[in-house]
Every structure is written in C-alpha cells, then in structure tokens.
C-alpha positions in Angstrom: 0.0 0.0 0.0 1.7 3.3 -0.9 1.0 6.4 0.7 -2.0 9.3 0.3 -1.9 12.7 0.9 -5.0 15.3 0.4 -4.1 18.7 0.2 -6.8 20.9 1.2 -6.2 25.1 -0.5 -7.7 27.5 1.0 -7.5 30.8 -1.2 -9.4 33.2 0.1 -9.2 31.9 3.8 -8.8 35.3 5.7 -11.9 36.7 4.0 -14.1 33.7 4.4 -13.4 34.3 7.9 -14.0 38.0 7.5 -17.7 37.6 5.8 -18.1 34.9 8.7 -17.6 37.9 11.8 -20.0 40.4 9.8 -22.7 37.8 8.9 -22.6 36.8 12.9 -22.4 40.2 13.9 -25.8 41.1 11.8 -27.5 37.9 12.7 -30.2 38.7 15.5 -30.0 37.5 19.0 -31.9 34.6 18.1 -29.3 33.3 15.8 -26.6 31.3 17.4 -23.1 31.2 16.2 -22.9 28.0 15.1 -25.8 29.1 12.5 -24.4 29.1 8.7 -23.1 32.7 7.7 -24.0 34.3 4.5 -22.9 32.8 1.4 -20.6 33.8 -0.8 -23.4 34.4 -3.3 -25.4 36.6 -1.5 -22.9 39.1 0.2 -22.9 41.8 -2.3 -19.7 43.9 -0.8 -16.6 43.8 -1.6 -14.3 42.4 1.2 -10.6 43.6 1.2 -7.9 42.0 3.8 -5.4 45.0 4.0 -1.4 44.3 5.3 1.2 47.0 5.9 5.1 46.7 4.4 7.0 49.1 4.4 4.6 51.7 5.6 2.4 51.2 2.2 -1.2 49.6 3.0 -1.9 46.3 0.3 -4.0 43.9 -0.5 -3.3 40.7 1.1 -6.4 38.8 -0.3 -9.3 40.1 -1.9 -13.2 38.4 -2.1 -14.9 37.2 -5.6 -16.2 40.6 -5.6 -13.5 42.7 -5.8 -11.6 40.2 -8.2 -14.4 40.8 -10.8 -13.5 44.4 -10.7 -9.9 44.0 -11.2 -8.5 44.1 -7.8 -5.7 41.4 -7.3 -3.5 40.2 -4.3 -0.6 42.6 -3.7 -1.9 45.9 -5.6 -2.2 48.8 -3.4 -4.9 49.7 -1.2 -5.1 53.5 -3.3 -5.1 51.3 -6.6 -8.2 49.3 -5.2 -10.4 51.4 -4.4 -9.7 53.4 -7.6 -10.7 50.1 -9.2 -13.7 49.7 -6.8 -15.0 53.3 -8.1 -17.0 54.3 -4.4 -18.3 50.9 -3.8 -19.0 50.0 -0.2 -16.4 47.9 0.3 -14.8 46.2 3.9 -11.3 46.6 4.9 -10.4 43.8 7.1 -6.8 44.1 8.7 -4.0 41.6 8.1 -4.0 39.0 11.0 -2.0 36.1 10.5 -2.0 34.8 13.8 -5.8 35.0 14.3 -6.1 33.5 11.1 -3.7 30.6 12.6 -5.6 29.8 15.2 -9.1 29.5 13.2 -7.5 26.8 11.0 -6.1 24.7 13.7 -9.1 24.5 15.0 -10.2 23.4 10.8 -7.5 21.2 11.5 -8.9 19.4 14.8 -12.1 19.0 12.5 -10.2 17.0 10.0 -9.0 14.6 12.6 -12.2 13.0 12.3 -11.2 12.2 9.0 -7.7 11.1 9.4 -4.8 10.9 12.6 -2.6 12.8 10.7 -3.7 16.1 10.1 -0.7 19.3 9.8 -1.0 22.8 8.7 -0.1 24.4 5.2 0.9 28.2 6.1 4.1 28.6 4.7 4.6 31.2 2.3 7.3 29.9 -0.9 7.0 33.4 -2.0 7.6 36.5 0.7 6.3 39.2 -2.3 3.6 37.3 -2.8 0.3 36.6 -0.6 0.7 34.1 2.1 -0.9 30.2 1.9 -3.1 28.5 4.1 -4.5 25.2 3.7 -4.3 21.4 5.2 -2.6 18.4 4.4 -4.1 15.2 5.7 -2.5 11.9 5.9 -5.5 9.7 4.2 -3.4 6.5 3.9 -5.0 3.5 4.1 -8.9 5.5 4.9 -9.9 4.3 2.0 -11.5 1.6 3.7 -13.2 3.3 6.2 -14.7 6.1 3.9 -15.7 3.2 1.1 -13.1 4.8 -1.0 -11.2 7.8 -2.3 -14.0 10.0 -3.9 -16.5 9.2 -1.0 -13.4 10.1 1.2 -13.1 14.0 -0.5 -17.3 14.2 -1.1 -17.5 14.4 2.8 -14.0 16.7 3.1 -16.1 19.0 0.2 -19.8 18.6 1.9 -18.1 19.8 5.3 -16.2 22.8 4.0 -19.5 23.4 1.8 -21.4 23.6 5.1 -18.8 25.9 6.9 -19.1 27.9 3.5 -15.4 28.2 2.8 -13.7 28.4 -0.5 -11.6 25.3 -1.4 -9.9 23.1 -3.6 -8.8 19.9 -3.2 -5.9 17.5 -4.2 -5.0 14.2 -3.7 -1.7 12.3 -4.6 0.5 10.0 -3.2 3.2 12.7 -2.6 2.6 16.0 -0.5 4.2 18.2 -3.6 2.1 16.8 -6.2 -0.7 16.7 -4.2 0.0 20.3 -3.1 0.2 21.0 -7.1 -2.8 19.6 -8.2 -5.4 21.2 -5.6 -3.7 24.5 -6.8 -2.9 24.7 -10.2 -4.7 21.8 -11.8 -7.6 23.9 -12.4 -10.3 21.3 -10.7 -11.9 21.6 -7.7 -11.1 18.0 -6.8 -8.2 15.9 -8.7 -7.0 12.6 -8.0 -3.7 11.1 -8.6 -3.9 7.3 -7.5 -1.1 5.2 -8.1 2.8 6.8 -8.2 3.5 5.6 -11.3 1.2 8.5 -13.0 2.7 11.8 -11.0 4.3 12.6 -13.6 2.3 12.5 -16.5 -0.1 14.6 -14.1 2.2 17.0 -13.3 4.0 18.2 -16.4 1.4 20.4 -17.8 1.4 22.8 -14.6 3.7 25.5 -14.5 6.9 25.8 -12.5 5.5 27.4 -9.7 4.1 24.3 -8.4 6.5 22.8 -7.2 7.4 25.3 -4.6 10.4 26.7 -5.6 12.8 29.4 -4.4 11.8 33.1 -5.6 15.5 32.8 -7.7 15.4 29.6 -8.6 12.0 30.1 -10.0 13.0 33.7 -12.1 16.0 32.0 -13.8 14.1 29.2 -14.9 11.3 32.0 -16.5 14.3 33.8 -18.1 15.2 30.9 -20.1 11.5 30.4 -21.2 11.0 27.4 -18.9 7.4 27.9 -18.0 5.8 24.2 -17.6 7.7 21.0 -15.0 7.5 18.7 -18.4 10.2 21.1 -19.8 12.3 20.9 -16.3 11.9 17.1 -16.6 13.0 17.1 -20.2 16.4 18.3 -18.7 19.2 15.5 -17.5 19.5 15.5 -13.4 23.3 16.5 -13.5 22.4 19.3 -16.1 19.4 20.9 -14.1 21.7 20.3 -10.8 24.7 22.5 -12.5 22.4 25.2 -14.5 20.1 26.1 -11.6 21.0 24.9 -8.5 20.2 21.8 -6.2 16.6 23.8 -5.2 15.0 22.8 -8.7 16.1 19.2 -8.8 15.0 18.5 -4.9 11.4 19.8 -5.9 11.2 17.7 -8.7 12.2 14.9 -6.6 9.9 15.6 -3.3 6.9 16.4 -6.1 8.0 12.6 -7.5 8.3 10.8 -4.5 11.6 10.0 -4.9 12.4 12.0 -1.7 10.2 11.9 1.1 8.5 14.9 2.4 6.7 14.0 5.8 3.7 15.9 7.0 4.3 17.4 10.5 1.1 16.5 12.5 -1.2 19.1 14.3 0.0 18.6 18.0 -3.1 17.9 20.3 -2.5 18.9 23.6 -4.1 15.8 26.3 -6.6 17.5 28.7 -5.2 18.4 31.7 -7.7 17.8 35.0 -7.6 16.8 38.1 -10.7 15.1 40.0 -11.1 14.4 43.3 -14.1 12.2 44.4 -14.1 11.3 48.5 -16.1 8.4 49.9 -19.0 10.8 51.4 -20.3 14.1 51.0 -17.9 17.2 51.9 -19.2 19.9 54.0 -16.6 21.4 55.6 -15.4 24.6 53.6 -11.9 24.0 55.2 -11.4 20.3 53.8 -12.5 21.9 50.1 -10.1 24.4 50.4 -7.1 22.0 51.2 -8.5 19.7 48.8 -8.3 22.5 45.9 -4.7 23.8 47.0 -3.1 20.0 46.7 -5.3 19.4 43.3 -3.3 22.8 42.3 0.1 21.5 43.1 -0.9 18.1 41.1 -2.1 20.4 38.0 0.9 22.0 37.8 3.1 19.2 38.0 1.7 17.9 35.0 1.5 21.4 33.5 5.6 21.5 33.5 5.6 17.8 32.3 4.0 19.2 29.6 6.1 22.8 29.0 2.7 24.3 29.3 1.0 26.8 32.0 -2.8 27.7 32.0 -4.3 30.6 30.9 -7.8 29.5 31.3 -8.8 27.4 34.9 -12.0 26.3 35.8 -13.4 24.7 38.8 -17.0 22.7 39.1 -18.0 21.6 42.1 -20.5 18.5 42.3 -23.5 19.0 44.8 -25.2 16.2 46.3 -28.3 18.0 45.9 -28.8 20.6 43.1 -26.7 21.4 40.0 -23.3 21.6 39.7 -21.5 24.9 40.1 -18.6 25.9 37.8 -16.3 29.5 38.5 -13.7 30.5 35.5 -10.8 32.3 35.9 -8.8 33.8 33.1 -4.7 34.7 33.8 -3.6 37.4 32.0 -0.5 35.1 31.1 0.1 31.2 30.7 0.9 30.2 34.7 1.7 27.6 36.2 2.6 28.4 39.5 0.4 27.1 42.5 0.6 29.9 44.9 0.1 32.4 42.0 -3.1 30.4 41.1 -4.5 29.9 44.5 -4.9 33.7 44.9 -6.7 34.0 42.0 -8.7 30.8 43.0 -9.1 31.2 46.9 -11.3 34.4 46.8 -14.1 31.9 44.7 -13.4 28.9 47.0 -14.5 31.5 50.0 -18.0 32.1 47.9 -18.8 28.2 47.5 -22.2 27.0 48.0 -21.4 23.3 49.1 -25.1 22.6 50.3 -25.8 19.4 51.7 -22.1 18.8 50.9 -20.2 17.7 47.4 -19.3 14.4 45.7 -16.7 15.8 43.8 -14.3 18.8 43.1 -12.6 19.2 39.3 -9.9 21.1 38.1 -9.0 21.3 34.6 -6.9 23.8 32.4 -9.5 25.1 30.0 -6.7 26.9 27.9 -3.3 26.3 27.6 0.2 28.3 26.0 3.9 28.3 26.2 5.3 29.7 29.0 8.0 32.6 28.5 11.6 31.8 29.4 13.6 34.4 30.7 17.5 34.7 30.8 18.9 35.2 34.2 20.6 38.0 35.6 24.5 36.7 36.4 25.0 40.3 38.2 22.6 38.8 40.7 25.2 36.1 41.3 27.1 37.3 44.5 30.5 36.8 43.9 33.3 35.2 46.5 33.8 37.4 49.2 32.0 40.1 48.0 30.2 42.4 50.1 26.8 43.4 50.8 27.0 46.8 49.5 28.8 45.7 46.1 26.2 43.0 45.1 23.7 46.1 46.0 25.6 47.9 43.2 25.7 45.6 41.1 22.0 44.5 40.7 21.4 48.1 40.2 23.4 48.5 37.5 21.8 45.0 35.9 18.6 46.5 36.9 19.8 49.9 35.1 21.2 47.7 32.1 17.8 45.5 31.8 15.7 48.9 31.5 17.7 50.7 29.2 17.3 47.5 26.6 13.6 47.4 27.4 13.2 50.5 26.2 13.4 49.0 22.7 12.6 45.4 23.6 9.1 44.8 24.0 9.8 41.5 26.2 8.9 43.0 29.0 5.1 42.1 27.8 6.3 38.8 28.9 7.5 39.7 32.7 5.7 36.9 34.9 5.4 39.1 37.6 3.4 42.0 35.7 1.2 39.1 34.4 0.6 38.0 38.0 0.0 41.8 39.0 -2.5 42.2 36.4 -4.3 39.5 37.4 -4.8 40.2 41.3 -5.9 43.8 39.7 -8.6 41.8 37.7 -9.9 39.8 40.2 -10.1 42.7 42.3 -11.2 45.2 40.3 -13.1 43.6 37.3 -11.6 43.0 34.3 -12.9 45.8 32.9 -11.3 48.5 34.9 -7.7 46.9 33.8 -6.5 47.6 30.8 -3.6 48.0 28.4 -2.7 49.9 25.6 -2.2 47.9 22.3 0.3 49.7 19.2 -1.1 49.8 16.0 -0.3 50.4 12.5 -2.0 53.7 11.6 -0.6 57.0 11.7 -3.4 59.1 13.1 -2.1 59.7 16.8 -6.0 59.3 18.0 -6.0 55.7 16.0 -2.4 54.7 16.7 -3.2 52.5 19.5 -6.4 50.8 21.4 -7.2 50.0 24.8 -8.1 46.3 25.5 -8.5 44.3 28.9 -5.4 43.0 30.2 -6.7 39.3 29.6 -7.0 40.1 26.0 -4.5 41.9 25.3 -2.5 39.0 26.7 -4.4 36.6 24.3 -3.6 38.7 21.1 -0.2 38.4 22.3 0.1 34.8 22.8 -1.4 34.5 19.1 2.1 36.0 18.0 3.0 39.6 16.6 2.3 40.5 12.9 4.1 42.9 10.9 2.0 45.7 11.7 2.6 45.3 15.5 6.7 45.5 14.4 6.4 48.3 12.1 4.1 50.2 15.0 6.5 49.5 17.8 9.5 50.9 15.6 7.7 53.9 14.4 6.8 54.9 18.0 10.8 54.2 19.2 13.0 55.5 16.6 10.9 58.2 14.9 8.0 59.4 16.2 7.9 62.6 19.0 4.7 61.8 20.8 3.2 63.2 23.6 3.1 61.4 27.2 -0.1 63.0 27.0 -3.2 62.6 24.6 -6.2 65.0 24.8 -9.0 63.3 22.5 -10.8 64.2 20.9 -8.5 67.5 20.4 -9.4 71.0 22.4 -10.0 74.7 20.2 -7.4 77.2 21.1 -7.7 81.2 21.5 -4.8 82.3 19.7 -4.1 85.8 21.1 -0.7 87.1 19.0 0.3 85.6 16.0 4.0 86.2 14.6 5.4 87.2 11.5 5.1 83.4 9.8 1.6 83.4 10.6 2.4 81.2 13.5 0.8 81.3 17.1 2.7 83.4 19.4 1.0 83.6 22.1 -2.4 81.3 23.0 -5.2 80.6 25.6 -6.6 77.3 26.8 -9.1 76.4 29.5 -8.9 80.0 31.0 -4.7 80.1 31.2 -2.3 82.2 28.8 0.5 80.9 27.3 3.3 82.6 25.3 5.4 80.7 22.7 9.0 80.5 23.3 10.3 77.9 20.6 8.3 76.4 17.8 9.4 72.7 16.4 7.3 71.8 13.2 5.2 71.0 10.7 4.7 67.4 10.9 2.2 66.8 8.5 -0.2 63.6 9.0 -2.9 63.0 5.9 -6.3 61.6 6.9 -7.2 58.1 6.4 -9.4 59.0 3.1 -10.4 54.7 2.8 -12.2 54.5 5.7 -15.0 57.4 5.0 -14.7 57.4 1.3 -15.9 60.5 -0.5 -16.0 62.6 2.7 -13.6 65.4 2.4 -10.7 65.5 5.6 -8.4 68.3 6.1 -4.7 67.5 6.2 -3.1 68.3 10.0 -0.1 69.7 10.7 1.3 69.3 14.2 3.7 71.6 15.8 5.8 71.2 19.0 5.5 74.5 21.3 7.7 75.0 24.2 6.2 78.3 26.4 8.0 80.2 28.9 7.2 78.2 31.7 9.1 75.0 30.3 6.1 73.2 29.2 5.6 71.4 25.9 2.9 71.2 24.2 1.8 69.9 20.9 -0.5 72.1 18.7 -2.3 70.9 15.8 -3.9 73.0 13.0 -5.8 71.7 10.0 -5.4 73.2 6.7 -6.0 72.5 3.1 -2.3 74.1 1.8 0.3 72.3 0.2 3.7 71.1 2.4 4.4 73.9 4.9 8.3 74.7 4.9 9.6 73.4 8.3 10.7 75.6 11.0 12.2 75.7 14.0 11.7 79.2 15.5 12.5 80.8 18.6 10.5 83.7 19.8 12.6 86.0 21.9 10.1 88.5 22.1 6.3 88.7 22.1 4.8 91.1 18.9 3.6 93.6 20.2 0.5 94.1 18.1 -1.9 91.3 17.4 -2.6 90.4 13.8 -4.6 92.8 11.5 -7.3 91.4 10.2 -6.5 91.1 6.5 -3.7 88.4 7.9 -4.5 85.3 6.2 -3.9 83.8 9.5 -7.0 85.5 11.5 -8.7 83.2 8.9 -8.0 80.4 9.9 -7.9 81.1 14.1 -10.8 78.3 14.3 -8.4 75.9 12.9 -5.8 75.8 15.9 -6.4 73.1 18.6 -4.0 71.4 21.6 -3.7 67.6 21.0 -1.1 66.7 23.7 0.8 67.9 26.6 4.0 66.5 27.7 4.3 66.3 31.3 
C-alpha cells in the first residue's frame, strides 16, 4: 500500500473568515453562532484584507467581488479602491495569527477524517500573498470512507457547510498533491497510483513545485514555463544550471524523496478530579482539597512545557446542580501559589449545600510559558560584600531597563502578568487595561485599549508585521506626547508672529506665550475609511512656552507642504494680527492635541 496525501487550498481563507464575523455580527439574538453565515453568493460587498510593508497599505487577499473588478493580491490599497469606483467595500486588517488559530481548530475537524492532520501556512514566496490550507494523511482510509471519492465528497460537503472556499488534491506525494489542488484547475483531482505523477504534473507550471523566488526567475528567463520542460532536462544538467533547489522539488513532487507531513499537535486534557467516599461539607477540607489538586495540575502542567491561561473549577453538589467558577490569567501560569490567589477568593463564595461528591480542576486553555535569561549580576561573587552586590544589581537592573526600552519582552514579565491578574480579580476586568500599538498613523487611531486578559491573548497569538512596524515607528521616529487630549481642544490664539504662526495662545482659562516652535509634521487623513468625505490635512507643531512646558499644537489646513521651521520667539509682537492676515482666517483651525508632562 503506498501512501496518500490530500491537500486541502484554502485561497481566500482570511476573507471567508472575515464575511463569517459580519454575517454573525448582523445575525439577530436569536441566531446562534454555530448558524451558517452568509454565502458567498449573496454578500454583495466587496471584502478587502489590507497588510502593511514598508509603511504602504496592500491587498493581502481580496473576495470574488472585488476580483471581478480587477483588484488582485498585492496591488495597493489606493489602486483598489480606484478600481472599486465608491463601492461600499470592507477593509479587514491583516491577522495572521488569528487567522492561525481558526485553521487549527479546521484542522482538529479533519482529525475525524484522518490521525494525521498538519498545517499548510508557509509562504514559498515573501512578495507574494501568504498560503493557508491542510494536508491530511489519508493513507490506508480508503477503507473506512468506502473509498477515495467518497473520502473528498465528505472533506467538500463539510467545507460546503462551513461555507469556505476550497480546492482539493490528492496524490500520493505532499508536492504533487499540493500542485494539483492549486494549479490543476479542478476543484477536486485525483492522482492514485505513483506511477502517474508525472504524466499529471508536467502540464502545470513551474510554480508548483514550490520553488525558491531565484530559482523560479531564472528558470522563466530561459522560457521554462511548464515541469514537463524541467523534466525534459538530464539530473546533472538541471543540478549544474540552476542549483540543487530545482532538482530537490522535482524529486519531493515525485516521490523519490520523502517529504513528511508534521502532524497538528493535540495537547491531552489536563484535570484533576477528586471524588471522597462521602459528601464534603466542611469549607476548610475543600479548600485543602483544591490547593493539593493545584500542586498536582501544575506538575503535569511543567511535564507538559505548558502553563494555563484558562482554569476552571466545578464543584459537584449532592443535591442541586453543579456549580462551575472561571478564571482567566492574564499570562500562561503555572505556578500554585500564584493560582491559588486568584482561585481562593471563589473557594471563599462556594455553596457546598448538603455537601459535594466531587471537586474538578482542569486547564480550560493552555500556552507556552516565556523563558527568561537570568541576571549573572545577581550572582554574589566570593567574598563580595553586601553593599557591592547592592551595586551591582542596580546596575543590571539599570542595564535591563535601558534594553527594554526598545525590547518589548517585557510584555512577557511573569510578575506584571501576576500583577494584572490580582488587579482583575479585584477590580473587574474591565477596569484593567492595556494599551495595544497599531499600525495607523493618526495619533487618536495609533493605538487601542483592551482588557489585560486580552491583550495577553492577542499576544500569545504572536506579533504581525503591523505590531513590528508600530513598535519601531513609536521608538525611533516618532515625538509623541506622554499626553493625549482626544478628541482634540480649540485654542484662543491671542498674537500671531510674523510666519503666521501662534505666538502667544489661551486654553481652558490660562495664557501661554510661545518661546520655541518645532514643526510642521504633516499627517494626511485616512481618506479609505469614509470614502468621499472630504478630511483636512493636520499639521502638528511642538510649542515649548516660557514656563518650560511642551505642548503639541495641531492646526488643519487644506495648503500644500508647509516649509519646516524651527523658531525661537525671543520676544512677544507687540501688536496682534490685522485682520487682513491670512492667519486670522484660519484662528478656528488651531487646537492642543497633547501635553507632555
């Protein structure tokens, strides 16, 4: 029996989900989320997943909608919507790791169908859009599905149900199989036996067999265009003229190397159950009973490298339901004492009743635990002294927070996760929360507040490349305020100077008089989210008044690129502007947008 593989292609994966959260969000109450969301058919606008490189906003992936119109994967976001011509359209960001997560869980749905199930994310070509799909190890189901095509009828039925877009391959290789549910043209193609891969294969172009971005250029400067012509070529000859890449596709894509598929790891349920001989009614004995069950939990947490991030506890009454308390960390834990303050406060709320059968304890949700590097300053040295390890755990200390500063892993800092959590069960989760970066370059839209749990769940999901490019905008070349007034407050400008710039200026009753003036920075509106609305550009100014505060002043204009400036007032005018001075015109126009303090 030689071996199966069907390869499942998921094209437009990160917009199926997208048309999925709006179809669930419209639904009425009544509706439940399992319910079918609209079809493909039937949703009328266009849906646009939107990434950031390099600062420039593109098109990732793009719905059946927008495709008619001409917009393809990796145009500019200006180029589609010039295609799209005003039609309501949805821009969905660019969230790999989200859209991760939603096909592992596809993935756990195909085990049903096969043991061997692993992901398909990985992205041959960095210019290009990235791939998601499955690849399931089908050998020897045959028998338990009655048969290949009954075997991809039920993969199709269930993906027609979830209403995602898909084709389908099977072969007996992964890189043919991978080739034929993209580029054969079918939604469903099957290759049975070895012997005919390669009759199968040679009329698809080169790019299916996953080559290197190089590899693949060279062989289209030569007019190579189909893997018949790359098999018309001797081994040692291919090997010499393009490189070992070529020849070890062909040979993965004929099975004459093997290509394994990495399986989906399934992480074992991690509980704990303790059921005494009688009834329980002593609050003390279920509190001693929950703090060993916690030491147990965690010893098989660290058994497994994992730490929860989700704990429940259900409590069985003798008489009357069961009662079940949930309790979200902040970060992946797996230290007892740590959980038993969080857990201790709903032990002391318990309703045991006529007393309990049985206590549980299992880790709802799981994740990786962050390793840390430890501090070797901390180390006290032979026969050093008291005051010199002092010093030199400051200095560490002093070290460690000047490299934070540009290192975001303090995110990871077990203690601030365990912080945040006593805060949350405190105070409610949401009266804690943090501020997440994003990629946008309005100040107002440049970040967004989110409860500390999750926050901590975006981050566990992994960054993108728009939390990277946000975090390195804000460290190395933006001047932002410590201080955000939102939305921003009018000013009074009292004196202008002889640029036409504020002088002097009055805010909530004080008087301020100019000293130095840093500036323009000019920041254009986000024209794609409110398309045909006209937005005034912004031009931002630093002002440092003569009582050493700075603040930042905005004013919205319609001009062309102000000249920047760096003035100095050493004196105030001492007339106001006349009022034929093109700046009196525009006095509405002048509001504060930040203080630094």
């Amino acid at each position: 029996m030689h071996r199966m593989i069907l390869s499942i292609d998921l094209p437009r994966w990160e917009v199926d989900l997208a048309r999925r959260r709006a179809a669930h969000r419209s639904a009425s109450p009544a509706i439940s989320a399992s319910s079918r969301p609209m079809p493909r058919a039937r949703h009328k606008r266009a849906i646009l997943i939107i990434g950031t490189r390099a600062r420039q906003r593109w098109v990732v992936q793009c719905c059946p909608v927008a495709a008619s119109r001409g917009v393809e994967p990796g145009m500019s976001l200006a180029h589609a919507r010039a295609l799209l011509q005003q039609r309501s359209f949805i821009a969905v960001d660019h969230q790999p790791a989200q859209a991760r997560r939603a096909l592992e869980a596809l993935g756990r749905w195909a085990i049903s169908l096969t043991p061997i199930v692993g992901l398909d994310t990985e992205a041959f070509f960095p210019a290009q859009p990235p791939v998601y799909g499955l690849l399931l190890d089908v050998t020897g189901c045959q028998w338990l599905h009655r048969g290949w095509a009954r075997l991809i009828e039920k993969v199709r039925q269930g993906l027609e149900q979830l209403d995602i877009e898909h084709r389908l391959g099977m072969a007996p290789t992964v890189g043919a199989a991978w080739a034929m549910a993209r580029f054969s043209g079918e939604p469903a193609s099957i290759i049975q036996e070895p012997a005919n891969i390669a009759r199968a294969i040679d009329p698809l172009p080169v790019a299916a067999l996953r080559l290197e971005p190089q590899a693949a250029t060279t062989l289209a400067e030569v007019g190579i265009e189909q893997i018949g012509q790359i098999r018309a070529i001797r081994p040692a000859s291919l090997h010499a003229r393009f490189g070992p890449s070529v020849l070890d596709a062909l040979h993965r894509a004929l099975g004459q190397r093997e290509e394994p598929v990495q399986p989906l790891r399934m992480l074992e349920r991690v509980e704990v159950v303790r059921q005494p001989a009688g009834p329980v009614r002593q609050v003390e004995a279920v509190w001693r009973a929950l703090r060993e069950m916690l030491e147990v939990l965690c010893t098989r947490l660290e058994q497994l490298d994992q730490g929860v991030s989700t704990l429940v506890m259900k409590l069985v009454r003798c008489q009357g339901g069961p009662e079940t308390r949930r309790i979200r960390l902040s970060r992946p834990s797996r230290d007892p004492a740590h959980l038993w303050t969080l857990l201790q406060p709903e032990a002391q709320h318990i309703d045991i009743g006529f007393g309990l059968d049985a206590i549980e304890l299992h880790a709802a949700d799981m994740g990786p635990i962050a390793r840390t590097q430890g501090r070797l300053a901390a180390i006290a040295a032979p026969g050093s002294s008291a005051a010199d390890r002092a010093a030199d755990v400051g200095q560490s200390d002093q070290k460690r927070d000047e490299t934070d500063a540009g290192n975001p892993a303090w995110r990871d800092d077990p203690e601030l996760g365990q912080l945040l959590d006593r805060l949350t069960r405190r105070l409610g989760s949401r009266q804690v929360r943090l501020a997440r970066l994003v990629a946008r370059h309005q100040p107002e839209a440049a970040f967004v507040m989110l409860e500390a749990v999750e926050a901590a769940t975006l981050q566990r999901g992994g960054r993108t490349d728009d939390d990277d490019d946000a975090d390195a905008r804000m460290r190395n070349e933006l001047v932002r305020p410590t201080r955000l007034i939102h939305p921003p407050e009018p000013l009074t400008i009292i004196r202008w100077d002889q640029n036409a710039l504020p002088a002097t200026f009055a805010w909530r009753g004080g008087r301020y008089r100019i000293q130095q003036l840093h500036g323009p920075e000019r920041i254009a509106p986000a024209w794609w989210t409110e398309p045909g609305r006209f937005m005034p550009m912004r031009d931002y100014y630093r002002a440092l008044d003569d009582a050493g505060r700075w603040w930042w002043l905005m004013n919205q204009t319609t001009d062309e690129e102000p000249e920047q400036i760096t003035k100095t007032h050493t004196s105030e005018p001492t007339n106001p502007a006349p009022a034929n001075n093109p700046a009196t015109s525009h006095a509405n126009n002048w509001y504060i947008h930040g203080i630094w303090t």
